[in-house]
VEXDREN-2710 file (C-alpha; in Angstrom, 1 decimal):
% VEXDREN-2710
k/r/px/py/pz
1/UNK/-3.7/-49.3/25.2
2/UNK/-5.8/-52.1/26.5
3/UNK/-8.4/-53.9/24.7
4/UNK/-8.6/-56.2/25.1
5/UNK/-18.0/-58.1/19.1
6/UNK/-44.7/-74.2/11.4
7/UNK/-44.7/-75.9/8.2
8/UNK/-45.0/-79.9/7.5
9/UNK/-42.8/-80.1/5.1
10/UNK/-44.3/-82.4/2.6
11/UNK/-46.1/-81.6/-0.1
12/UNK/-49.3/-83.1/-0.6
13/UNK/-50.4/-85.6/-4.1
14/UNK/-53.9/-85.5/-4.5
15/UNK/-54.9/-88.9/-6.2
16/UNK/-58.5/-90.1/-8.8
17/UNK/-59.8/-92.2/-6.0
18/UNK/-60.6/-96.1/-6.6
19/UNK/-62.6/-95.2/-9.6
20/UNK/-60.0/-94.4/-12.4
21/UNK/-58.9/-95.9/-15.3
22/UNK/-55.2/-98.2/-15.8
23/UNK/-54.8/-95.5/-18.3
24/UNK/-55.3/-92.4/-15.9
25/UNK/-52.6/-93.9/-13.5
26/UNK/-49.6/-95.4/-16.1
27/UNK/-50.7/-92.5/-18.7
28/UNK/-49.2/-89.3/-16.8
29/UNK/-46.1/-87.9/-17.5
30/UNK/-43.6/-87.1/-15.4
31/UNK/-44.2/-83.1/-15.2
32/UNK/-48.4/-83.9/-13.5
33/UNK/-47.2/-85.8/-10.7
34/UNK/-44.0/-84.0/-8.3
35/UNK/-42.1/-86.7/-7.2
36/UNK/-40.0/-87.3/-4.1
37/UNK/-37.2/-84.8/-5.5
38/UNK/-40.0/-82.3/-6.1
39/UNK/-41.6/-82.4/-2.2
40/UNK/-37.5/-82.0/-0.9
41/UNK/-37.0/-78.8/-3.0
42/UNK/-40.1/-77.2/-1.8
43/UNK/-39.7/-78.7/1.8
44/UNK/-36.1/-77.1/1.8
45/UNK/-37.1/-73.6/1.0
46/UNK/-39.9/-73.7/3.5
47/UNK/-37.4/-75.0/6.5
48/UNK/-34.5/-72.7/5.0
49/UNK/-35.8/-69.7/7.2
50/UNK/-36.6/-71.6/10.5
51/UNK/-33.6/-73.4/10.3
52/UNK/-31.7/-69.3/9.8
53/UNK/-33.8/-68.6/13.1
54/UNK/-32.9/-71.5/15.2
55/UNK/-29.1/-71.3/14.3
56/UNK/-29.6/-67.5/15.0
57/UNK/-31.2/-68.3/18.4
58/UNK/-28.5/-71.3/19.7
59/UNK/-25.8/-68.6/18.8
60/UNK/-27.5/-66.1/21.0
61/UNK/-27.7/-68.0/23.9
62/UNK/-23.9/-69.6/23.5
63/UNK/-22.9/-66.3/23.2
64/UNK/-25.2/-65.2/26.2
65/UNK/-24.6/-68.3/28.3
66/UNK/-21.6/-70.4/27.5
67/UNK/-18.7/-68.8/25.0
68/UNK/-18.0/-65.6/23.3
69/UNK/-15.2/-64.9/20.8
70/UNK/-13.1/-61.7/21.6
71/UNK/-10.6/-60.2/19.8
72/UNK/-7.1/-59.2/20.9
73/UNK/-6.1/-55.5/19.4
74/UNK/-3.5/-54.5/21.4
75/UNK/0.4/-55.6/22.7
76/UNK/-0.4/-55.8/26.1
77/UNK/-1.1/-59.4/26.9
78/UNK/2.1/-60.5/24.4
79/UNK/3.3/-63.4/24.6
80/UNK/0.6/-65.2/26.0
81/UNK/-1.6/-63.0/23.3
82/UNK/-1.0/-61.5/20.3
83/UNK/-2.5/-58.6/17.8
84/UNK/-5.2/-60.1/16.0
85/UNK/-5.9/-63.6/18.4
86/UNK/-9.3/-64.8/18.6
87/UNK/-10.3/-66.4/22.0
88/UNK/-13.0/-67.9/23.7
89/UNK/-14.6/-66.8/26.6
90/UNK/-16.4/-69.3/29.2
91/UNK/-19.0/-67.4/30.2
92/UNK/-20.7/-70.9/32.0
93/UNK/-18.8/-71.0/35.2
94/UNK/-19.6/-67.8/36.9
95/UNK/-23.2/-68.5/36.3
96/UNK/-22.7/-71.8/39.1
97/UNK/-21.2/-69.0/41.5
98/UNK/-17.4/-69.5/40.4
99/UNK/-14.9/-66.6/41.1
100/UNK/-12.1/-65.6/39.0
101/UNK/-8.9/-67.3/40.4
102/UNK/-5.0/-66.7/40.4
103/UNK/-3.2/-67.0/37.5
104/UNK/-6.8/-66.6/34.9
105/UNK/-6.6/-64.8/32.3
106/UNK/-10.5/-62.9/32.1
107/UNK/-12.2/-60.7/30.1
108/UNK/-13.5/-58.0/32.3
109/UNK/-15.6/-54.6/31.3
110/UNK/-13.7/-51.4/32.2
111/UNK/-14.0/-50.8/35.6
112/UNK/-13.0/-47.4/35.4
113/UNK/-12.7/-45.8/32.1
114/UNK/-9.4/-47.2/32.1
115/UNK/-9.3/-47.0/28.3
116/UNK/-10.1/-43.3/28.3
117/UNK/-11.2/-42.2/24.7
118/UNK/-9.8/-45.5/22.8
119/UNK/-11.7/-48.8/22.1
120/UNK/-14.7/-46.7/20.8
121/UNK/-16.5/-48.2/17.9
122/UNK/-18.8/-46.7/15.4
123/UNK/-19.8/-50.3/13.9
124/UNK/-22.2/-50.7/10.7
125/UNK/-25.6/-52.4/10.5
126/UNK/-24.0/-55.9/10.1
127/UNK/-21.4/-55.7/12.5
128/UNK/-24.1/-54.5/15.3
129/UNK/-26.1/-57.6/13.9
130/UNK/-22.9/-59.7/14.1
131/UNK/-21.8/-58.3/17.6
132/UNK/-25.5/-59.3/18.7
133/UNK/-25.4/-62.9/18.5
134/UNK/-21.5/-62.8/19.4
135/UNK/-19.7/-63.7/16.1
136/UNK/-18.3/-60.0/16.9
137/UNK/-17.6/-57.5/19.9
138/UNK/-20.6/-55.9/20.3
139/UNK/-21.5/-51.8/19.6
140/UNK/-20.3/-50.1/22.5
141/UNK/-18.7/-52.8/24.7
142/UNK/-15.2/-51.3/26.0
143/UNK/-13.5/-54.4/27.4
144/UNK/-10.0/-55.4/28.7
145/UNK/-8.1/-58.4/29.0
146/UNK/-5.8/-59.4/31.9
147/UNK/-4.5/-61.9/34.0
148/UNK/-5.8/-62.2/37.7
149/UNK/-3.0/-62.0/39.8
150/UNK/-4.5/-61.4/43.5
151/UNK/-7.9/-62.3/44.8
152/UNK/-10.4/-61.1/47.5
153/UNK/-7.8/-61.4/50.9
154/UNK/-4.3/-61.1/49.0
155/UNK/-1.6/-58.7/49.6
156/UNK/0.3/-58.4/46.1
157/UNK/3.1/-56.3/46.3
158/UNK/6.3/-54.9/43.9
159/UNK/9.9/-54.1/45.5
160/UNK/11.9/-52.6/42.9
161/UNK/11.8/-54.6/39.5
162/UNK/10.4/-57.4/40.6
163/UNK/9.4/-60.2/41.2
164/UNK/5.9/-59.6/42.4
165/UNK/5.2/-60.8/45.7
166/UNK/1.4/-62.5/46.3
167/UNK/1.1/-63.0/50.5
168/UNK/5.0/-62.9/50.8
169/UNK/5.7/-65.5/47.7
170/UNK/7.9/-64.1/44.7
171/UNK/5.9/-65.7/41.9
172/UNK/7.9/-67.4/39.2
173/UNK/6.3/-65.7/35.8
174/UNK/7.6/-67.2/32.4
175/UNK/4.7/-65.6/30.7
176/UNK/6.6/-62.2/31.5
177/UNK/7.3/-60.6/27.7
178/UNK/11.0/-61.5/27.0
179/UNK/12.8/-58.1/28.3
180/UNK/10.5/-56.9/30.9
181/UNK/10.5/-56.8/34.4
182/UNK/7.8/-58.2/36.5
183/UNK/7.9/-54.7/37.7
184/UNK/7.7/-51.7/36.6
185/UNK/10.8/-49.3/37.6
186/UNK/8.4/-46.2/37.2
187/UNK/7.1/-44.5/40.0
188/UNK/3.7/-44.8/39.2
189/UNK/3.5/-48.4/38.4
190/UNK/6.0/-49.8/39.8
191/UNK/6.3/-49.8/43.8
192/UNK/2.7/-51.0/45.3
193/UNK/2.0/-52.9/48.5
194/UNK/-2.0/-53.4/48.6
195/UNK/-4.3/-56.1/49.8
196/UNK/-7.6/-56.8/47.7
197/UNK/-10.8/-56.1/49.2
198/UNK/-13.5/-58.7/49.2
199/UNK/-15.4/-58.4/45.6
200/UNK/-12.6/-57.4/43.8
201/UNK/-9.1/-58.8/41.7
202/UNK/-5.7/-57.1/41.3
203/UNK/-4.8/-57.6/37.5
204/UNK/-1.6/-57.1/35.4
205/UNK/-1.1/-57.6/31.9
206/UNK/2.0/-60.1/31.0
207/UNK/3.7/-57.4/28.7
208/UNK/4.4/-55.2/32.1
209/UNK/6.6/-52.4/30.8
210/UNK/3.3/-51.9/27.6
211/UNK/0.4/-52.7/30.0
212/UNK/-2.0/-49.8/31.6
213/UNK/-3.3/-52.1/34.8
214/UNK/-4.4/-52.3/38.1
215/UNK/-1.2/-50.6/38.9
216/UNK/-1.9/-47.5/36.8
217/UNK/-5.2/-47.0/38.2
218/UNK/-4.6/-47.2/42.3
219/UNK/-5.8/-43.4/42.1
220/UNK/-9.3/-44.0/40.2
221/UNK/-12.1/-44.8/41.8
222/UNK/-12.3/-48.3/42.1
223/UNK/-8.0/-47.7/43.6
224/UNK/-6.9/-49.9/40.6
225/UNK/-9.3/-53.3/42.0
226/UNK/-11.6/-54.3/39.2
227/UNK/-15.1/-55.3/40.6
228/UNK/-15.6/-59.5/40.5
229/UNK/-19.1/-58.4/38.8
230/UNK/-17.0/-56.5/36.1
231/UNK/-15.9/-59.6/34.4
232/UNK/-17.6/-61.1/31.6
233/UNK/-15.6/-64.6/32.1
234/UNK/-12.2/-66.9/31.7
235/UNK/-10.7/-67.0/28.2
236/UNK/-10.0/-70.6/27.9
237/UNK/-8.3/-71.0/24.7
238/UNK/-6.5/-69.2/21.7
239/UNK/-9.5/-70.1/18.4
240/UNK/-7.7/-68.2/15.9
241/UNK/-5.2/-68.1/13.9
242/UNK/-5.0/-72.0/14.0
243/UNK/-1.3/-72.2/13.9
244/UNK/-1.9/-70.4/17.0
245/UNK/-4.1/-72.3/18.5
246/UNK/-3.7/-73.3/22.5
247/UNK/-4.9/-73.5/25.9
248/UNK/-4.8/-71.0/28.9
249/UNK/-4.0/-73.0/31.8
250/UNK/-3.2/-71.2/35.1
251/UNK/0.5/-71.0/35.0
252/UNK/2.7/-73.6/38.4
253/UNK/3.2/-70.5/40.2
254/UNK/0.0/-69.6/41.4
255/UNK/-0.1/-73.3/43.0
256/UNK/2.8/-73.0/45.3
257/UNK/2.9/-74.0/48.8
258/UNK/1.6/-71.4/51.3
259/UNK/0.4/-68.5/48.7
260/UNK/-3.5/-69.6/49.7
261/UNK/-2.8/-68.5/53.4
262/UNK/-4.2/-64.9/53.5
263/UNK/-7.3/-65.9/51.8
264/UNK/-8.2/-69.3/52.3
265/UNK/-7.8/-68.0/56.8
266/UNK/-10.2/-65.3/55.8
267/UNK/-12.9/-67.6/56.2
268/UNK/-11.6/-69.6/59.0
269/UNK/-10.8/-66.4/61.2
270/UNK/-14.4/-65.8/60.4
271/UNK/-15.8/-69.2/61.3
272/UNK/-13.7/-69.6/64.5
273/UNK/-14.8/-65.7/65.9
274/UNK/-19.1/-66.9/64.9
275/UNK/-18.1/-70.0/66.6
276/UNK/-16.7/-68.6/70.2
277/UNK/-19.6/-66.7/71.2
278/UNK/-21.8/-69.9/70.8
279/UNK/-19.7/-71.8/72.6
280/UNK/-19.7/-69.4/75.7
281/UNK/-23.5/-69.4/75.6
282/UNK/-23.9/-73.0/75.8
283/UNK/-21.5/-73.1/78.8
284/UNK/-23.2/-70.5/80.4
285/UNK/-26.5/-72.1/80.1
286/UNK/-24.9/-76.1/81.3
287/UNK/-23.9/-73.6/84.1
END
């Protein structure tokens, strides 16, 4: 199943004052007087808490704002992913506005209860504590990880075992697992002609014969669309393991001529019917 956690920091010598003896001043040992070494001891278990705090805070707020790690449990995103990855989130760009595109791969909160009674968690103390400032999943998040295959205004369709079809263009999918089809030959996941509604993306995972997806769900409540406000962000890279380590880039096939046509005349079809009604009242009133 799908799874996609104020001091000033100086210690102060007190001195005799103008009035004391050579003797008072070249007589002291070494033990009456801390020296430099002394004050950056002291100073360093003063700062060591604030300094605890403020790395605590910045990794709230990259977690919050900018990146979070997730971690991969499950088969369905293989090859692209496997058991046990680590990968980082951008969380950044949907905060300027930015919409989940083609071809991402996101990390999205179930829409649906897609995962049923798996992905529940019954973390300790220090993983909740962990999961807080994002070195972890957090307690009681139950999210999945995909790749975004149709947008607002896209028809995606399946004829027999494949290939997928995004506004009549057979997509080219090498991230397919080695074996599958980019369809499923099952009746319930495997023919589909739908068109995405505005606010919403069609996702599949690339391991299609081992991946519970949009096309499993077109009877739940959301019809199998996962909400654009559902997802938490892009994964951008593979972190971990390090001889694993890559990029996600969004793969040539979503960038072939002529798949933009549905969506991108959305908003010209839009623009051109505001735009006839003006101009027929500014005739009218030259008339």
């Amino acid at each position: 199943m799908d799874r996609a956690v104020g001091t000033d920091g100086a210690a102060r010598i007190e001195g005799d004052g103008d009035g004391g003896g050579e003797g008072d001043h070249d007589g002291a040992e070494p033990s009456d007087r801390p020296g430099p070494e002394g004050r950056r001891q002291r100073s360093l278990w003063r700062e060591l808490p604030i300094l605890v705090v403020v790395a605590l805070v910045l990794a709230l707020l990259v977690k919050t704002f900018l990146m979070q790690a997730f971690s991969i449990p499950s088969e369905s995103m293989q090859n692209t992913l496997q058991p046990g990855d680590r990968v980082l989130v951008d969380k950044l760009t949907p905060w300027f506005g930015s919409k989940p595109e083609r071809g991402d791969v996101v990390v999205f909160h179930d829409p649906a209860d897609w995962l049923g009674g798996e992905g529940a968690r019954h973390p300790d103390a220090v993983q909740k504590a962990l999961g807080f400032i994002g070195l972890m999943p957090a307690a009681g998040e139950r999210d999945l990880i995909k790749r975004v295959i149709g947008v607002a205004g896209d028809t995606v369709e399946c004829r027999g075992t494949g290939p997928v079809y995004v506004n009549g263009k057979p997509l080219d999918e090498p991230y397919v697992f080695a074996g599958n089809t980019p369809c499923s030959s099952d009746d319930q996941g495997g023919q589909f002609d739908v068109t995405v509604p505005q606010g919403r993306i069609w996702v599949m995972g690339d391991h299609r014969q081992d991946s519970s997806d949009s096309r499993y769900h077109r009877l739940d409540t959301t019809h199998g669309f996962v909400p654009v406000g559902n997802v938490v962000g892009r994964a951008v890279v593979v972190a971990w393991p390090i001889d694993r380590w890559a990029t996600l880039p969004v793969p040539d096939t979503f960038g072939q001529p002529g798949i933009r046509a549905a969506s991108a005349a959305a908003p010209g079809a839009l623009g051109l019917a505001g735009a006839v009604p003006l101009v027929l009242w500014r005739r009218h009133r030259r008339l």
